[in-house]
C-alpha positions as CSV (number, residue, x, y, z in Angstrom):
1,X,-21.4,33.6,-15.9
2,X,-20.7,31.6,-19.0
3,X,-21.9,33.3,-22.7
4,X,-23.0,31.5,-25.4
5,X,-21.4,32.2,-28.3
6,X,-21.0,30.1,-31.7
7,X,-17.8,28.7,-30.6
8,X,-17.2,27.0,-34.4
9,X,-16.8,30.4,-35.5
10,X,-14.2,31.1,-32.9
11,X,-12.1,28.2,-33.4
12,X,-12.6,28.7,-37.4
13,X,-11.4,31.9,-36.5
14,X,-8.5,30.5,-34.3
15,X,-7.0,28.5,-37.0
16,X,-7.0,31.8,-39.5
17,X,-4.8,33.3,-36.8
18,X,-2.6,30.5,-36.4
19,X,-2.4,29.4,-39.8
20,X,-0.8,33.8,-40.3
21,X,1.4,33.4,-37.7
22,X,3.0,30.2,-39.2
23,X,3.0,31.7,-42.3
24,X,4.4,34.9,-41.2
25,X,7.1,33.1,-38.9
26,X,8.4,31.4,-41.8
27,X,8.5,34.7,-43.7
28,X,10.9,35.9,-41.0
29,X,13.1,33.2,-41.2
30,X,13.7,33.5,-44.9
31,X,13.7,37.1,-44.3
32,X,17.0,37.0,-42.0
33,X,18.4,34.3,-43.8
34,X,17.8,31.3,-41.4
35,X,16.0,29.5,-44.5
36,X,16.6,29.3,-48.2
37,X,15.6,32.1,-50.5
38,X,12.5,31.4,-52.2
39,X,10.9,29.2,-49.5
40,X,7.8,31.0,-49.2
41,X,7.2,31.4,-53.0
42,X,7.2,27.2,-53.2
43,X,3.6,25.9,-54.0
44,X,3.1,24.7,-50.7
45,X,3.9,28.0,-48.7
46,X,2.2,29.8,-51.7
47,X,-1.6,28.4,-51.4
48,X,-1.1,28.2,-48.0
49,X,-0.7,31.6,-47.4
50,X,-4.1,32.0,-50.1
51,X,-5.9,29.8,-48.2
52,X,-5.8,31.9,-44.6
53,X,-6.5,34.8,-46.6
54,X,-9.4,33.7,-48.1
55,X,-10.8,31.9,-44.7
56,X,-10.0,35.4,-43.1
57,X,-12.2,36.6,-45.8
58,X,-15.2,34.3,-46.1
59,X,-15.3,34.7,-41.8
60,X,-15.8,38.4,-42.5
61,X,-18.6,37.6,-44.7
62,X,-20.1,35.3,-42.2
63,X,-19.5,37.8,-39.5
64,X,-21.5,40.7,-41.5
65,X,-24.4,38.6,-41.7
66,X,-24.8,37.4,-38.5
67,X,-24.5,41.3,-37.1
68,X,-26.0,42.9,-39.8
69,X,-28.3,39.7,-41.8
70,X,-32.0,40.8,-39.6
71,X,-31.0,44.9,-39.8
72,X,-27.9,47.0,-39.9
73,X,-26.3,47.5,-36.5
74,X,-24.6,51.5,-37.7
75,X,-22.4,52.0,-35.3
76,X,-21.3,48.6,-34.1
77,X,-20.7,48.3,-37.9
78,X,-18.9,51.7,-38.4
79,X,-17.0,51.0,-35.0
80,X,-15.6,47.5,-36.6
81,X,-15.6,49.2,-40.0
82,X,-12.9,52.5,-38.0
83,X,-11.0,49.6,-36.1
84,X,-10.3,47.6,-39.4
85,X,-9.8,50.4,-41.8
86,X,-7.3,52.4,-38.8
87,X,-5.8,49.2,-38.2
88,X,-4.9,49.1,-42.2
89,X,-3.4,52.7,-42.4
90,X,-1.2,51.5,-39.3
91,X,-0.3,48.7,-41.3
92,X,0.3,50.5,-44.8
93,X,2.5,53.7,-42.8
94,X,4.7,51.2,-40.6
95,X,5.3,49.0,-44.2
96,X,7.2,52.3,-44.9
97,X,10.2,51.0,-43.0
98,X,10.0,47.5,-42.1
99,X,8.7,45.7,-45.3
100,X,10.6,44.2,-48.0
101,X,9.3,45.9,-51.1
102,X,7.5,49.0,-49.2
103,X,4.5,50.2,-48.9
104,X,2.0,48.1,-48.5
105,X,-1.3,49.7,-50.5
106,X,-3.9,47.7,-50.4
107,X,-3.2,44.5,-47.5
108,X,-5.1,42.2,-46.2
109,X,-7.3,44.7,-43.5
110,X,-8.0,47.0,-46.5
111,X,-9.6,44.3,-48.4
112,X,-11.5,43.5,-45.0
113,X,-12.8,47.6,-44.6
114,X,-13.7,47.5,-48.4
115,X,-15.8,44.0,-48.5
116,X,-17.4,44.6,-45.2
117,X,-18.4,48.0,-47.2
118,X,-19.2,46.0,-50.2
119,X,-21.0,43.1,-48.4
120,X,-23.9,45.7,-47.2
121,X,-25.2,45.7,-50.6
122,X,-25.7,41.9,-51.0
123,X,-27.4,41.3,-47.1
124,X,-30.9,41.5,-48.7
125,X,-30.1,39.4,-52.1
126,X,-30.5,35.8,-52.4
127,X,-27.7,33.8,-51.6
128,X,-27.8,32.1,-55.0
129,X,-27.6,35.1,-56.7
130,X,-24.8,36.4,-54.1
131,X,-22.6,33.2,-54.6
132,X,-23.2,33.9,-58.5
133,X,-21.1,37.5,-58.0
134,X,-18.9,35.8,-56.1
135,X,-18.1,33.4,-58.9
136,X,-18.0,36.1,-61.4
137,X,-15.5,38.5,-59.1
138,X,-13.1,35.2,-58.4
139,X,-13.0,34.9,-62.4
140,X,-13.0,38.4,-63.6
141,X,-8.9,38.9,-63.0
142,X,-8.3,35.9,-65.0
143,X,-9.9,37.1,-68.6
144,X,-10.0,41.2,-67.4
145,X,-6.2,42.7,-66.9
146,X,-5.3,45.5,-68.5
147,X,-1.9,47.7,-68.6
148,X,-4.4,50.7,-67.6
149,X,-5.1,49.1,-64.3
150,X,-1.1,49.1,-63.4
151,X,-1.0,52.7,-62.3
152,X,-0.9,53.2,-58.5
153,X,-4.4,54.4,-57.9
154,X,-5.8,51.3,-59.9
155,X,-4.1,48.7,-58.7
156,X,-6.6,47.9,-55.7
157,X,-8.8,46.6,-57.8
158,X,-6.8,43.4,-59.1
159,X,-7.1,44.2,-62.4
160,X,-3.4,45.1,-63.1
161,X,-1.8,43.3,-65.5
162,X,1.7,43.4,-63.5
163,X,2.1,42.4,-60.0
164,X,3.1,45.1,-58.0
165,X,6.0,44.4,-55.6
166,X,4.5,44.8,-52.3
167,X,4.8,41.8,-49.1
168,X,1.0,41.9,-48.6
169,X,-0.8,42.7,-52.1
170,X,-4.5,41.6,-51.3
171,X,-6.9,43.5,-54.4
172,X,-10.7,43.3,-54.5
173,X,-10.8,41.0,-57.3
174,X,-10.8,38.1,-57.0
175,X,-10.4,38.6,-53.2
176,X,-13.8,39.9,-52.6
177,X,-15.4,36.8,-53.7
178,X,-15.0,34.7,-50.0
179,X,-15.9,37.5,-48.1
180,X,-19.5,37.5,-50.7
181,X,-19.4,33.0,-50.3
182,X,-18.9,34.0,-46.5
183,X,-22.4,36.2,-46.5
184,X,-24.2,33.3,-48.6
185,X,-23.5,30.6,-46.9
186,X,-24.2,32.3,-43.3
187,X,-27.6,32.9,-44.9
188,X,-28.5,29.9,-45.9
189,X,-26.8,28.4,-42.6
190,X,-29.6,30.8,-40.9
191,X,-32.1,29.1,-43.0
192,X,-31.2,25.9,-42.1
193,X,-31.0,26.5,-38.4
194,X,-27.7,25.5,-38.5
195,X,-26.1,28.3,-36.2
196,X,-28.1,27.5,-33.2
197,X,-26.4,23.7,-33.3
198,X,-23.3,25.3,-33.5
199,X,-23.3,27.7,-30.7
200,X,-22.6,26.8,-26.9
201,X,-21.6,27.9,-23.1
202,X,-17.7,29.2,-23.6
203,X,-16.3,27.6,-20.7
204,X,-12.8,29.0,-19.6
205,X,-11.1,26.4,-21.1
206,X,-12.5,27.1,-24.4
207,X,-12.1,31.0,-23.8
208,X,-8.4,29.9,-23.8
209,X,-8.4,28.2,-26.6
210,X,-10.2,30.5,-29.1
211,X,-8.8,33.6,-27.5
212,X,-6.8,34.5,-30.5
213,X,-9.8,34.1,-32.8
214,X,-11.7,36.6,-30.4
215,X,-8.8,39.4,-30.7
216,X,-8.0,38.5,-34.5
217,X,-7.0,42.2,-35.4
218,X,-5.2,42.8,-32.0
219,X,-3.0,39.5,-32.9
220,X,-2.7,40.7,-36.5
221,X,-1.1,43.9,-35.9
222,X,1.4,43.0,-33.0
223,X,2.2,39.8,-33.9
224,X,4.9,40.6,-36.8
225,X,6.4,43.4,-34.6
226,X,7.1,40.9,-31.9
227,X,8.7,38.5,-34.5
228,X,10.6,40.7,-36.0
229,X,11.7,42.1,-32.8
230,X,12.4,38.4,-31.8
231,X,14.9,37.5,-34.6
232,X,16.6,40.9,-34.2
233,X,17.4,40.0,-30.8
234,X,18.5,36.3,-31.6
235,X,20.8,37.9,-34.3
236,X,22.4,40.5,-32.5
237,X,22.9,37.6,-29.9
238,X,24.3,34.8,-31.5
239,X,26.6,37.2,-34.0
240,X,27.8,39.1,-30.5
């Protein structure tokens, strides 16, 4: 039987995932060479990479208050929060060896375990007052770094003065502050009766369709393995 579920949140979801993959695929090719050095670091490539990070965010913050807005869910929320924060020490050990620059510290899915942590605090606070943190964490990096941040243990925060050289560098500040828009705006959405309007049957058709917004962390943590894999193949081919 067909489920109703808020399918603009799926296919908001959908477009995250495709939007990394693109990204990601074009990291690859500059990676083994089959585009010009630099090419991801160009404005375009630069924001757009920003901008599926931060809608990966803000949809975590929407997510935690639709769960968790009427009452705390435990363990559906420490089952997401083990899946997310497992999936991110798989991420940071297999950076080890297959990421330029190293280890990846503190990625994309540890900024996801650490909001969704964070986020708990601000379910019960008035969304006005919520979006006003979020303004003041988006800002705080840009009149707060310090030298003393730099050192390895610090650096999570996004207070470090200098960039440390890792593929996926993804700090609470100002990184945070989507995740905290994401739980403001899904309250007020609540107030408004707006998620109601948005929800509908999930036909098969449009289980195909926002299937990779449904497995989001599944997706996330094969998909650069398969690439990689991908243009090893191709260039042990075309160079045999």
């Amino acid at each position: 039987m067909p489920k109703t579920r808020i399918l603009a949140l799926d296919l908001a979801r959908t477009a995250a995932v495709v939007g990394m993959v693109v990204f990601h695929f074009t990291f690859d090719l500059q990676m083994f060479g089959h585009i010009a050095p630099g090419t991801i670091y160009q404005p375009f490539w630069y924001y757009f990479a920003r901008l599926v990070a931060g809608s990966f965010l803000f949809l975590a913050g929407v997510s935690l208050w639709l769960a968790h807005g009427t009452g705390i869910r435990w363990p559906a929320f420490w089952r997401r929060f083990a899946m997310v924060g497992g999936g991110a020490v798989l991420v940071s050990v297999a950076s080890i060896w297959v990421t330029p620059g190293g280890l990846i510290y503190f990625g994309i899915l540890h900024a996801l375990a650490v909001a969704s942590l964070i986020g708990l605090l601000f379910l019960r606070l008035p969304s006005l007052v919520t979006l006003a943190v979020a303004a003041v964490v988006f800002a705080l990096p840009w009149f707060a770094k310090d030298p003393a941040f730099d050192g390895l243990w610090l650096i999570w925060l996004g207070l470090a003065e200098t960039r440390p050289n890792m593929a996926d560098y993804v700090p609470l500040l100002p990184w945070l502050a989507p995740c905290l828009a994401g739980i403001a705006m899904a309250r007020l959405g609540t107030r408004a009766g707006l998620w109601p309007r948005l929800s509908g049957q999930i036909s098969p058709a449009m289980r195909a369709v926002t299937f990779p917004g449904r497995y989001s962390l599944i997706i996330y943590l094969v998909h650069q393995p398969i690439l990689i894999a991908g243009f090893t193949l191709y260039a042990r081919l075309t160079q045999g």
